[in-house]
C-alpha positions, 0 to 999 in steps of 0.5 A: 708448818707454823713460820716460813720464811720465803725469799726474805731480803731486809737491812737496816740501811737503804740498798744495804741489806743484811739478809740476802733471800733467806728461806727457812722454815719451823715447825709447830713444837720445835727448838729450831737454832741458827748459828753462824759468824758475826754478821750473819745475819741471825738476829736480822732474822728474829728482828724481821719476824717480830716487825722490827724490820719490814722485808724489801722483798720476800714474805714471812707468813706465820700460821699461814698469816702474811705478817711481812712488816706487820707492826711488832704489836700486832705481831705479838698478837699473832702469837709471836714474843721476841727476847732480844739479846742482852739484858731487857728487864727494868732493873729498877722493878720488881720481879713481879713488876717485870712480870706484870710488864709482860701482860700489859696488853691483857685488860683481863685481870682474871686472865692476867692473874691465870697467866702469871699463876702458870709463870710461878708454878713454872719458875717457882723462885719468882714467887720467893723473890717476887718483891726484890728489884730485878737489878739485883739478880744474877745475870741469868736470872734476869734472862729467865724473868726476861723468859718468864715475862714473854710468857706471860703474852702465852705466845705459841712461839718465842724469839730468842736472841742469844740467851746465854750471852755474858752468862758463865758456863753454870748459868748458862747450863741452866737457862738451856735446860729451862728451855728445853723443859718449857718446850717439853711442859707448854709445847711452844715453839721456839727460833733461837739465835745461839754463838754458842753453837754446841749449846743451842744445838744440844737442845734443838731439833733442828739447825741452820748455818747463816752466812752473809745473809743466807742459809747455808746448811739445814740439818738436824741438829746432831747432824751438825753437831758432828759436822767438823766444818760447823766445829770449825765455825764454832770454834772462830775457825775459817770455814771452806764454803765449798764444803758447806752444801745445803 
């Protein structure tokens, strides 16, 4: 098991929290998707793994590593890239300035260098826009160089926080399809947060439904593709808690 999270409760404010003992667990080599209502607390989950939030009680251990209220630095040394929600890259940067942000912690230019090679050859229209300001690409395009800076840190797992969020339905095609490829060439890891529940589910092993601060199902991800209340949910419907059994 390479992430557990075990009793986690954190929240942003004192004595309100968001997730209320949550447990969860990842796999080395899996998509893993979390879905739910708003206010769920889904990105609370990425949040408290990156160390953007330091649990009250509870423990997340990576790699058999304790890293409840490790430093976000020291988490990404862990081997832990978090790709928040929205639009993160510097607009006014090139696409390769952008990249180059993503290994700012290497001190290695060869390594540097061997890391951003293995970027290109990924994502092969980096190199071919390489000078053009990030600002002036299309909104999944960003969120691919969002992708591709993260990776320059060779992390074993990737936080993503709604991917396709603001995309058009094309966009959003590709940027699934991108991480399903990069799981299927670079074996990493991967915890997503998805609204688009149908999308994200498509290409994961695994999923959990969230809600009010728990896990409410785990299933495999076809199982909860065909499961009606979780259609409801993602349709916005009002979901039946008493059907809802982990």
């Amino acid at each position: 098991m390479l992430l557990e999270l075990q009793s986690v409760v954190a929240g942003y404010l004192k004595n309100v929290d968001v997730l209320q003992g949550i447990n969860l667990h990842v796999e080395s080599g899996e998509i893993v998707c979390l879905i739910g209502p708003n206010g769920a607390g889904k990105s609370t989950v990425l949040r408290t793994i990156s160390g953007l939030l330091t649990p009250s009680s509870g423990s997340v251990v990576f790699d058999g590593h304790d890293i409840s209220g490790v430093r976000p630095d020291l988490v990404l040394l862990h081997g832990i890239a978090h790709v928040p929600q929205g639009h993160s890259s510097f607009p006014e940067m090139s696409v390769l300035e952008n990249l180059l942000m993503g290994a700012y912690t290497v001190r290695d230019r060869d390594v540097r260098d061997r890391r951003l090679q293995a970027v290109l050859e990924l994502f092969p229209w980096f190199a071919e826009r390489s000078k053009q300001q990030s600002g002036n690409l299309s909104g999944g395009q960003q969120k691919l160089l969002e992708i591709g800076r993260a990776l320059m840190l060779e992390p074993r797992m990737m936080l993503l926080d709604e991917p396709s969020l603001g995309l058009d339905p094309k966009k959003s095609h590709t940027v699934f399809d991108t991480i399903s490829r990069l799981r299927e060439e670079t074996g990493i890891t991967v915890l997503m947060v998805e609204q688009n529940a149908r999308s994200g589910l498509g290409i994961s092993d695994r999923g959990y439904v969230l809600e009010l601060g728990r896990e409410r199902l785990e299933r495999t991800a076809s199982e909860l593709l065909d499961d009606p209340k979780v259609a409801q949910l993602y349709l916005g419907g009002n979901i039946d808690n008493s059907s809802l059994q982990a």
